[in-house]
N, C-alpha and C positions, 0 to 999 in steps of 0.2 A: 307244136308251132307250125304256123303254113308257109308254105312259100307261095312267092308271086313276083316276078321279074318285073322289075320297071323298065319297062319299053315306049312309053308313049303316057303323055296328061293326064289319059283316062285312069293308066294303072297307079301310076304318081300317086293322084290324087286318095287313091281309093286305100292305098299303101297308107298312107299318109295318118287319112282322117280315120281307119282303123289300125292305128302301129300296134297295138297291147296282142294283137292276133298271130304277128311276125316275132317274138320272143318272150321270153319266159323272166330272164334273168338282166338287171343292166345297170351298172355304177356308174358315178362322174361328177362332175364340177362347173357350174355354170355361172358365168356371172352376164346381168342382164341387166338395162333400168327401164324394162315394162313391164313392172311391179309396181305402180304409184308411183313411175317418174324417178326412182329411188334409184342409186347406184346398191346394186344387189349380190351377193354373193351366196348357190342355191349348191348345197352339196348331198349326193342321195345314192338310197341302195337299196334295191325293188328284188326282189324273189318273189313272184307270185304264185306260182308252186306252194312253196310252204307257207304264204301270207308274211311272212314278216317284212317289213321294208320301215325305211330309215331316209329321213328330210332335215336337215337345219338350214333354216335361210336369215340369211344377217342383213341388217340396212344399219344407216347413222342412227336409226329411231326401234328398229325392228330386232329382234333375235327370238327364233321360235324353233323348237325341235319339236317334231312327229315322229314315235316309235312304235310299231303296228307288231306285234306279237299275240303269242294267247288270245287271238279272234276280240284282241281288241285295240283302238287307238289313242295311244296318249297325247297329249299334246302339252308342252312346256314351257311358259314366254320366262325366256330368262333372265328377261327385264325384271321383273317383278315377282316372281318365282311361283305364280300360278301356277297348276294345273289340272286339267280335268280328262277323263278317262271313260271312253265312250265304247258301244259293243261294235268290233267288228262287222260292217252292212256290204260290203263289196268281196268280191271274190273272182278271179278269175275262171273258176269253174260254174259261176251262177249266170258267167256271161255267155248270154245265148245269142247275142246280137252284132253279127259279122251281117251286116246289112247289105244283100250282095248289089242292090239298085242305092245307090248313095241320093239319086235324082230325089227319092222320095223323103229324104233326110231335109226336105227343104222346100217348108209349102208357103202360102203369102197370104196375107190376112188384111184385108182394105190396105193393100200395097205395100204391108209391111214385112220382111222375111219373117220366118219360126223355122231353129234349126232344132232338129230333134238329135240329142246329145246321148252317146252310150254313158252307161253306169262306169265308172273308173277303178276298176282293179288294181291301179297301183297304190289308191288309198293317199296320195300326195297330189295334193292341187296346183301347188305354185312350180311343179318340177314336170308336170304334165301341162300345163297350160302352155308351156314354151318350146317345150323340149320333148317329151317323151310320148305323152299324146295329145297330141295341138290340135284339138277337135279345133276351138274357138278360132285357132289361126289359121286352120285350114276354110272354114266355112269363110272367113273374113274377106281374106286373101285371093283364094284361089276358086271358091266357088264360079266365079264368072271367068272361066277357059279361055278365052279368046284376046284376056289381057295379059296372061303369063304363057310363058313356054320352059322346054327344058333346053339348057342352052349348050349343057356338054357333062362331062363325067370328069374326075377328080377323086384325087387320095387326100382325106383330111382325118385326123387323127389316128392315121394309120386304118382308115377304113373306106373300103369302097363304096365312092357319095356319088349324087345326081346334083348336077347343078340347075336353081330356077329361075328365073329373073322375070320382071313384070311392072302392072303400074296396080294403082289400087283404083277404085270404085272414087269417085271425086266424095262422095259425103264420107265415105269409110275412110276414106284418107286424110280430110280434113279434121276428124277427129282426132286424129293420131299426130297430124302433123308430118303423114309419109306420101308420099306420092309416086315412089319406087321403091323397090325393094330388090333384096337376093336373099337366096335361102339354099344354104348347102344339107342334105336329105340322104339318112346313110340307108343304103341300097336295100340290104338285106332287110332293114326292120322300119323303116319311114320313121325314125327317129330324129326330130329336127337338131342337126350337130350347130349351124350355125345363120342368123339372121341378120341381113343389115337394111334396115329402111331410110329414105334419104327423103329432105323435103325437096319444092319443087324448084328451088337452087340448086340442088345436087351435096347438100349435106347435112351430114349422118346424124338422124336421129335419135335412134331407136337402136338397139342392137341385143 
């Protein structure tokens, strides 16, 4: 595991859009509704060391567990009692890509961004997209520096976080419906502990 002190945007950032670099191990409970707009509840437990890790995420419409063992991954809708059983393709130790110029993580093509995205060692999509590596909400969000800051420090679930506050990009926000946000950021691993987006009346989205 690396360290790397968040002192300033630059390291934030880079903390951030690489968190899987800053720890090994991480459980918890998330509930979110930017998953398809859904009221969500995403519960999970990553060991990337040994490979096994462990996802259930529940909606009014949705229930799916992911259980990554034996270099492979199952996946379960418990809706309908599918499943299918794929080989292990991610690995924490396959990952060679702590990209140390993040700049070049993000080239433009007839005007349009391309973000180049690390391979996912924690083998869990919807628990990484929000929370644990927020490649996508970091690029979103924060790629353009000069509309967010860190606005102070804070203990939230018992852990030492960075607070960020900001606006978003006008097209990036009208997608979403957000046009401010905050985002609590735990220290040590750029782990996103907590998110709230507001439209441009001043409420709450997104969370």
């Amino acid at each position: 595991v690396k360290r790397l002190d968040i002192v300033d945007e630059d390291s934030c950032y880079h903390k951030m859009l690489n968190s899987v670099d800053y720890y090994n191990y991480a459980s918890g409970k998330i509930d979110t509704n930017m998953l398809n707009g859904e009221e969500c509840t995403i519960v999970y437990d990553v060991d990337m060391i040994d490979n096994v890790d462990y996802q259930r995420v529940t909606t009014p419409s949705f229930d799916e567990e992911v259980s990554v063992h034996n270099n492979s991954v199952e996946i379960t809708n418990n809706l309908t009692g599918e499943k299918t059983v794929n080989p292990l393709q991610f690995t924490k130790s396959q990952e060679t890509g702590n990209y140390d110029n993040d700049r070049t993580r993000i080239t433009t093509t007839g005007g349009i961004p391309t973000y180049r995205y690390r391979m996912n060692p924690t083998n869990l999509h919807y628990a990484s997209t929000v929370s644990i590596f927020p490649q996508e909400m970091v690029f979103g969000f924060l790629s353009n520096k000069d509309l967010w800051s860190i606005t102070g420090n804070d203990t939230y679930l018992d852990r030492d976080a960075v607070v960020i506050e900001g606006t978003t990009e006008a097209d990036y926000g009208a997608k979403l419906n957000i046009a401010a946000f905050k985002m609590v950021t735990d220290a040590e691993t750029g782990i996103m502990l907590k998110f709230e987006g507001y439209d441009q009346y001043g409420n709450l989205t997104s969370y």
